[in-house]
KENU-281758 format. One record per atom (N, C-alpha, C): x, y, z. Coordinates in pm, whole numbers, plus 50000, padded with zeros to 5 digits. Atoms other than C-alpha are relative to their C-alpha. Last residue first. Layout:
XYZ...
//
This chain:
500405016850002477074651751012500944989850070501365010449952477484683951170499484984549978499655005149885480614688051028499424996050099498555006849957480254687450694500164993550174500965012349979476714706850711501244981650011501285000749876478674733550836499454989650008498825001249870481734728950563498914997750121499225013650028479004730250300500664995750091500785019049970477264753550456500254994249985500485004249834480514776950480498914995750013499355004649887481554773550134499864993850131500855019649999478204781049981501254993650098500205001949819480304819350074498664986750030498795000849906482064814549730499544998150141499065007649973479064813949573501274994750033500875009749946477124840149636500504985750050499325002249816480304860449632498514989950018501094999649944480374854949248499924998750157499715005649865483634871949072498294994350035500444991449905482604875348715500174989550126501284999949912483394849748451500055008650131500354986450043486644847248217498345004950023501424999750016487074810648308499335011849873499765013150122490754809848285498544997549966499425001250093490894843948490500204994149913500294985350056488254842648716500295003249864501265006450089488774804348788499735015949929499955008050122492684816448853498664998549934499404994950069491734844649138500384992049806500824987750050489304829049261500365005649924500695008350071491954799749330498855007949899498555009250148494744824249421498704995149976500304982950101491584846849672500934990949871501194999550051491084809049858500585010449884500015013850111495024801949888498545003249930499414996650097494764842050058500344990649905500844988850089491554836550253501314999849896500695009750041493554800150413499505007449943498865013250126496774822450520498784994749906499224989150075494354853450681500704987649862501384996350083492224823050875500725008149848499785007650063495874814651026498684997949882499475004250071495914847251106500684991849936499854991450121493134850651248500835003849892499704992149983493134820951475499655009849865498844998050028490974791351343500655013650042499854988550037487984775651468501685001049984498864996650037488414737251521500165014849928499105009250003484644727151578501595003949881500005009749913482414754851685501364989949997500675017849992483274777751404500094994350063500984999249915484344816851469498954982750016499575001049865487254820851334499234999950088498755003949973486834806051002500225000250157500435015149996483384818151003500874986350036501074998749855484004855551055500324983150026499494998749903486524851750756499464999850157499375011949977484154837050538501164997950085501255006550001481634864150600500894985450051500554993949854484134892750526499514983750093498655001849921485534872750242499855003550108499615016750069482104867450053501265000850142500915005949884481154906850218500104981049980500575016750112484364921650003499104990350074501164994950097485084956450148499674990349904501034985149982486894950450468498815000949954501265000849946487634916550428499165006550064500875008250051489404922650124499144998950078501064991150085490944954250272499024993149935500584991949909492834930050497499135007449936501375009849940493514908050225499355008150065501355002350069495394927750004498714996950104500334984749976498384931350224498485002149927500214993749854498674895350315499135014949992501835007549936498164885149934499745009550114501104993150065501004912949827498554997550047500364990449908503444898950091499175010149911500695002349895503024866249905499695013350100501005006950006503764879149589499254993250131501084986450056506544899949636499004997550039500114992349888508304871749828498935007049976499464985550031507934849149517499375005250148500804998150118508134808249648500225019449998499175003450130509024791049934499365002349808499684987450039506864805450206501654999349883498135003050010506854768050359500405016149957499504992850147503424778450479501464998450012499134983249993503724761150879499764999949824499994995850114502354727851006499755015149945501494992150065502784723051360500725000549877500074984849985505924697551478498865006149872499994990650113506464662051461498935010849996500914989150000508684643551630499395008449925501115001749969509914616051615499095006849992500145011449915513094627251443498864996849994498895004149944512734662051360499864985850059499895016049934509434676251188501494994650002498555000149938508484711251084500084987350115499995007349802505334698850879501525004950021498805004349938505244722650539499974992650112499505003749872502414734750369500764988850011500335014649916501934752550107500455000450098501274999949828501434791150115499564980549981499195001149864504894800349904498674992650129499874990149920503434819849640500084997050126498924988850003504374800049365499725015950066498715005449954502984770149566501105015349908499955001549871499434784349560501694996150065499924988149897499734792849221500215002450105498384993450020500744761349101500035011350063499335006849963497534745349292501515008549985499884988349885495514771749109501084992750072500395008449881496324741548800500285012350110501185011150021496884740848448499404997150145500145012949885498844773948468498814989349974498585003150003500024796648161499824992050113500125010350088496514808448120501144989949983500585011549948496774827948421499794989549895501215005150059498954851948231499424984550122499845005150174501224866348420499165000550000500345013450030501774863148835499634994549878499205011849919503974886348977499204988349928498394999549997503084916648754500714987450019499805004050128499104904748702501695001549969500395013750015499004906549081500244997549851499445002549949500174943549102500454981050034498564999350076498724956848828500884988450056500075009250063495744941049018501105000049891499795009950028496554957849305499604992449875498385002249988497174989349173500304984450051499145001050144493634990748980501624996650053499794990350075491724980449291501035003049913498725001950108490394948349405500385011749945498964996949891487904951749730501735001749916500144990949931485074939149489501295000650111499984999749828486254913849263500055013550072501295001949948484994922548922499684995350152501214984749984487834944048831498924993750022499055000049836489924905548828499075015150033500425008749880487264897948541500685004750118502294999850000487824928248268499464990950132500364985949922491744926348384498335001750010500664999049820491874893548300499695005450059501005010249943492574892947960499205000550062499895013949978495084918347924498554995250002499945010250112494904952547754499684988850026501454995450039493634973248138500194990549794500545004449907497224961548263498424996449929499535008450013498984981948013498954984550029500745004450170496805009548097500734988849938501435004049970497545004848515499654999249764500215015249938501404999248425498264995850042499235007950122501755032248198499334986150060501134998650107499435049448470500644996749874500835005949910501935037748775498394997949883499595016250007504835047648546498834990150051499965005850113503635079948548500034988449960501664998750080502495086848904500194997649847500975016349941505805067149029499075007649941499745013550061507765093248801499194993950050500234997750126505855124848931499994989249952501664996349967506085116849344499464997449802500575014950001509865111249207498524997650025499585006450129510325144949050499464984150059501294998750129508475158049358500274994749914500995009049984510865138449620498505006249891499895008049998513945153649462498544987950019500025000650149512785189149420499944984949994501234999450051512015185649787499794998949873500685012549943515325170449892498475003249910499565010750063517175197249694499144989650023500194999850060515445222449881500404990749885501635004149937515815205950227499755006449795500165015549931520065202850167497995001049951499535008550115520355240150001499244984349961500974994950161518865256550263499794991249867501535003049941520415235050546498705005049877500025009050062523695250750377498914989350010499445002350165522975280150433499994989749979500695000550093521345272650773499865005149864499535004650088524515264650980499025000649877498174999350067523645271751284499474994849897500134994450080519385275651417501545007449923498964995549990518385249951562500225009149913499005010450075514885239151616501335005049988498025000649968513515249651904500204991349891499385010950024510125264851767501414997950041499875008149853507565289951975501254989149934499364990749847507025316951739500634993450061498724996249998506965287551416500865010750106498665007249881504415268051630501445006149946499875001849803501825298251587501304993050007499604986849908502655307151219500325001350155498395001250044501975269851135500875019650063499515004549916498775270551305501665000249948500084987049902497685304851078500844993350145499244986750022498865284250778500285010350116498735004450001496795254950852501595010449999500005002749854493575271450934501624997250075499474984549963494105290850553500364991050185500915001149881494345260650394500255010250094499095005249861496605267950083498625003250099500714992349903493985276249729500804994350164501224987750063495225266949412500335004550141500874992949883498675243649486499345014249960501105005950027499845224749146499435005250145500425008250114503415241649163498694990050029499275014350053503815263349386499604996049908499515001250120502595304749366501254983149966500534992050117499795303649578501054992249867499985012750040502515295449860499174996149867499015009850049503165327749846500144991849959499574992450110499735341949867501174996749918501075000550091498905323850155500435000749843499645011950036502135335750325499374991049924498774999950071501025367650294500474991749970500815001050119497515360950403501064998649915500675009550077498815345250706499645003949895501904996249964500835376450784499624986549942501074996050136504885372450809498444997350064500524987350000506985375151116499035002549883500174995249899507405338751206499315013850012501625000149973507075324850896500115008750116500504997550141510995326250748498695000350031500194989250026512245324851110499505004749873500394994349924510845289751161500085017049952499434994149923512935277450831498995009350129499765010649914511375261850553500545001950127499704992749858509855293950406500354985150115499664977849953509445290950015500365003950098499334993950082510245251849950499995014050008498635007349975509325236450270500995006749898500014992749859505645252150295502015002449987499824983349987505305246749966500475005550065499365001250073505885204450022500295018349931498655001849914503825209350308500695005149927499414991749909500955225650098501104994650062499874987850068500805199049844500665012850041500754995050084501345169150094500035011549938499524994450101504235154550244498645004949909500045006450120502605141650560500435010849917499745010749976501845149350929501054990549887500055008950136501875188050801500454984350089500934993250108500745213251104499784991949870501324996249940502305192251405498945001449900500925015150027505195178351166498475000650061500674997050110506375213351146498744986349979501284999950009507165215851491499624995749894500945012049942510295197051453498875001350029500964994149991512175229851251498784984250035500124988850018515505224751177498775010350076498844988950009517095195851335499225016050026499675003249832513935168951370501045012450016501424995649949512775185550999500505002050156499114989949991516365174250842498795008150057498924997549917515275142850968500385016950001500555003049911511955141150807501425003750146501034984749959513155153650514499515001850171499154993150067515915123850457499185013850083499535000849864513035098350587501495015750004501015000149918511015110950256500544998950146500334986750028513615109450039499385006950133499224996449962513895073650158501215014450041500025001549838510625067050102501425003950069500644989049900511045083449781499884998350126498754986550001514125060249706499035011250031499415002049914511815030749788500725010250014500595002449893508945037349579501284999450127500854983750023510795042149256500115008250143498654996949963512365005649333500225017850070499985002449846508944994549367501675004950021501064991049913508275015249034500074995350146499024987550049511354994648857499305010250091498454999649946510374959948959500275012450026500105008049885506524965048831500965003450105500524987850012507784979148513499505004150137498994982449998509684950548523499915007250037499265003249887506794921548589501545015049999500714993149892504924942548331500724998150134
//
């Protein structure tokens, strides 16, 4: 899975790069466009392949163009609002207008390019989610709210079988979030995540989290609390570091347990800690 994993972030990178590719030959040709399409979506991606070019819209009828676009690949019905603004900024566009034979060529190539890949990552992405959906863990890790099928591909990639650890502990260190004193001599300097351990994996937690304490009221709750406690509150993102050792441990009892996330208990935490410090 870890592969499959590898191979789709690789995927990912050559569309993004597809993607900056278009974007450029956009700044050149036709820099309104970004007004009407922010994003490579259905219609853009029409827009780009039948009439990429200002003068290619300029004189046509919204319905006409409508109609055209009609005939892409997986586009029913083109937004008519969109169509009629695209008409407007193509009257008015400075983009340049030498050399567009070969400009033709260039943007249609690109687009074929970033659909074939758009395609692959959606295949590969539903190989790696049913894959995923065999294991173990999957039945429990789907019970944390805020967890969705790509992250957990995405976590079961970098991190296996949880049964393969005797201890969240390992987890925590093979994703880099012990801690370290930066200390010289006498001195000795704040304690820092050594971040020794899988890159992937740690910049997966980070990214996770945020949505965790979006839509996960345990993490919500325990984040508030973190930064909000009388005695030695914590910045936010040093709160962020201490949710993502928590989510590894959750993450393991989940998995070696094979028991449903409980946010009841997870957020006992903060009385415990409360009545901790009060005493």
């Amino acid at each position: 899975m870890r592969a499959g994993s590898t191979f789709r972030e690789s995927l990912i990178k050559e569309r993004n790069a597809v993607h900056n590719q278009m974007i450029r030959w956009l700044d050149r040709y036709f820099p309104e466009f970004v007004q009407v399409f922010p994003s490579f979506g259905k219609i853009a991606l029409a827009v780009l392949e039948n009439t990429p070019f200002p003068m290619d819209i300029a004189d046509q009828t919204v319905e006409g163009l409508m109609e055209r676009y009609r005939q892409s690949e997986g586009l029913q019905c083109p937004q008519k609002p969109k169509i009629q603004k695209l008409v407007e900024v193509s009257r008015h566009s400075i983009g340049i207008t030498q050399g567009q034979q070969m400009a033709r060529i260039e943007i249609a190539t690109l687009v074929r390019r970033y659909r074939q890949l758009e395609q692959e990552i959606a295949a590969l992405t539903e190989e790696l989610t049913a894959f995923a959906q065999t294991t173990v863990e999957y039945e429990w890790l789907q019970t944390i709210p805020g967890l969705g099928d790509a992250t957990i591909v995405e976590l079961l990639s970098e991190i296996g079988s949880f049964h393969q650890y005797q201890d969240p502990r390992q987890l925590i260190k093979l994703a880099g979030l012990t801690l370290k004193e930066n200390s010289s001599g006498q001195h000795k300097g704040q304690k820092r995540i050594s971040k020794r351990g899988r890159k992937r994996l740690l910049a997966l937690l980070f990214r996770v989290m945020m949505p965790l304490i979006r839509h996960n009221e345990a993490f919500r709750k325990l984040h508030e609390y973190y930064t909000t406690r009388p005695v030695n509150p914590l910045r936010k993102k040093q709160s962020i570091v201490v949710l993502c050792g928590k989510l590894l441990k959750i993450l393991y009892a989940v998995g070696v347990k094979q028991q449903a996330f409980d946010g009841e208990r997870m957020m006992q935490d903060i009385f415990s800690q409360s009545q901790a410090q009060a005493a």
